[in-house]
N, C-alpha and C positions, 0 to 999 in steps of 0.2 A: 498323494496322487501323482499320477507321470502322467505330465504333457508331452506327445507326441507331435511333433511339428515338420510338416513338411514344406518347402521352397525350393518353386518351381520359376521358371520365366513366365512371364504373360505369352497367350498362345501367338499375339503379333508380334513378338521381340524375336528378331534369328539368335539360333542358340547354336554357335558352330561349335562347341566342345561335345551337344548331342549329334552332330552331323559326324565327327569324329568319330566317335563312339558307332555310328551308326555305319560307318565304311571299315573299323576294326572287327568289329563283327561280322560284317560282311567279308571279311578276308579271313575269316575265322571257320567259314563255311557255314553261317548260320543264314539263311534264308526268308526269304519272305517278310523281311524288317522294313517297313515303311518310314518309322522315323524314329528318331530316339530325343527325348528332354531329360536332361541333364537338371539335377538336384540338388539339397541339402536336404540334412534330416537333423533332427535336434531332440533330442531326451530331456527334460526338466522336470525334476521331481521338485512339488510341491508339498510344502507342510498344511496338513487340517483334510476337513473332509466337506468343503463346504463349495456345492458345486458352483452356485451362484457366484461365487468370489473367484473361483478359479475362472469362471468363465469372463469376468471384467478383466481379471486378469492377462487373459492371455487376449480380448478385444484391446485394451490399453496396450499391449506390447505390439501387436500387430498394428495398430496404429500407426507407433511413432516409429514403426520400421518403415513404414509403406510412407511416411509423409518424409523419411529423410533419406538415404543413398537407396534403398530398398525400391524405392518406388516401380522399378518396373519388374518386380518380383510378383506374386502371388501365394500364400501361405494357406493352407490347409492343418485344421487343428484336429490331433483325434485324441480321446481323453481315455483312459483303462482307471479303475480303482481298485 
């Protein structure tokens, strides 16, 4: 299975490398860009096909991310098989 993983800021944390991003693009001529949130993404292929376990799975890893430097992140899980 691939776990898809994405990490975002929390909507209250300023994110000046999407502010960046959002004035390069605006100097790029692209218009009408209200804001831009800046990311990670992450691919993790898991072995087995057992969704329950993958889904503790990736509950346990977003955990101990969110309770140690992560914490003011937000991760979104999206699973494909």
């Amino acid at each position: 299975m691939l776990a898809r993983i994405h990490i975002t800021l929390k909507k209250d944390v300023l994110d000046p490398q999407g502010k960046v991003i959002a004035n390069s693009l605006s100097n790029l001529g692209f218009e009408g860009i209200q804001s831009v949130r800046q990311g990670k993404y992450i691919e993790i292929m898991l072995d087995g096909n057992d969704k329950n376990w993958h889904q503790y799975y990736f509950q346990n890893y977003k955990n101990n991310l969110l309770q140690g430097r992560l914490g003011h992140y937000q991760l979104y899980y999206f699973e494909e098989y």
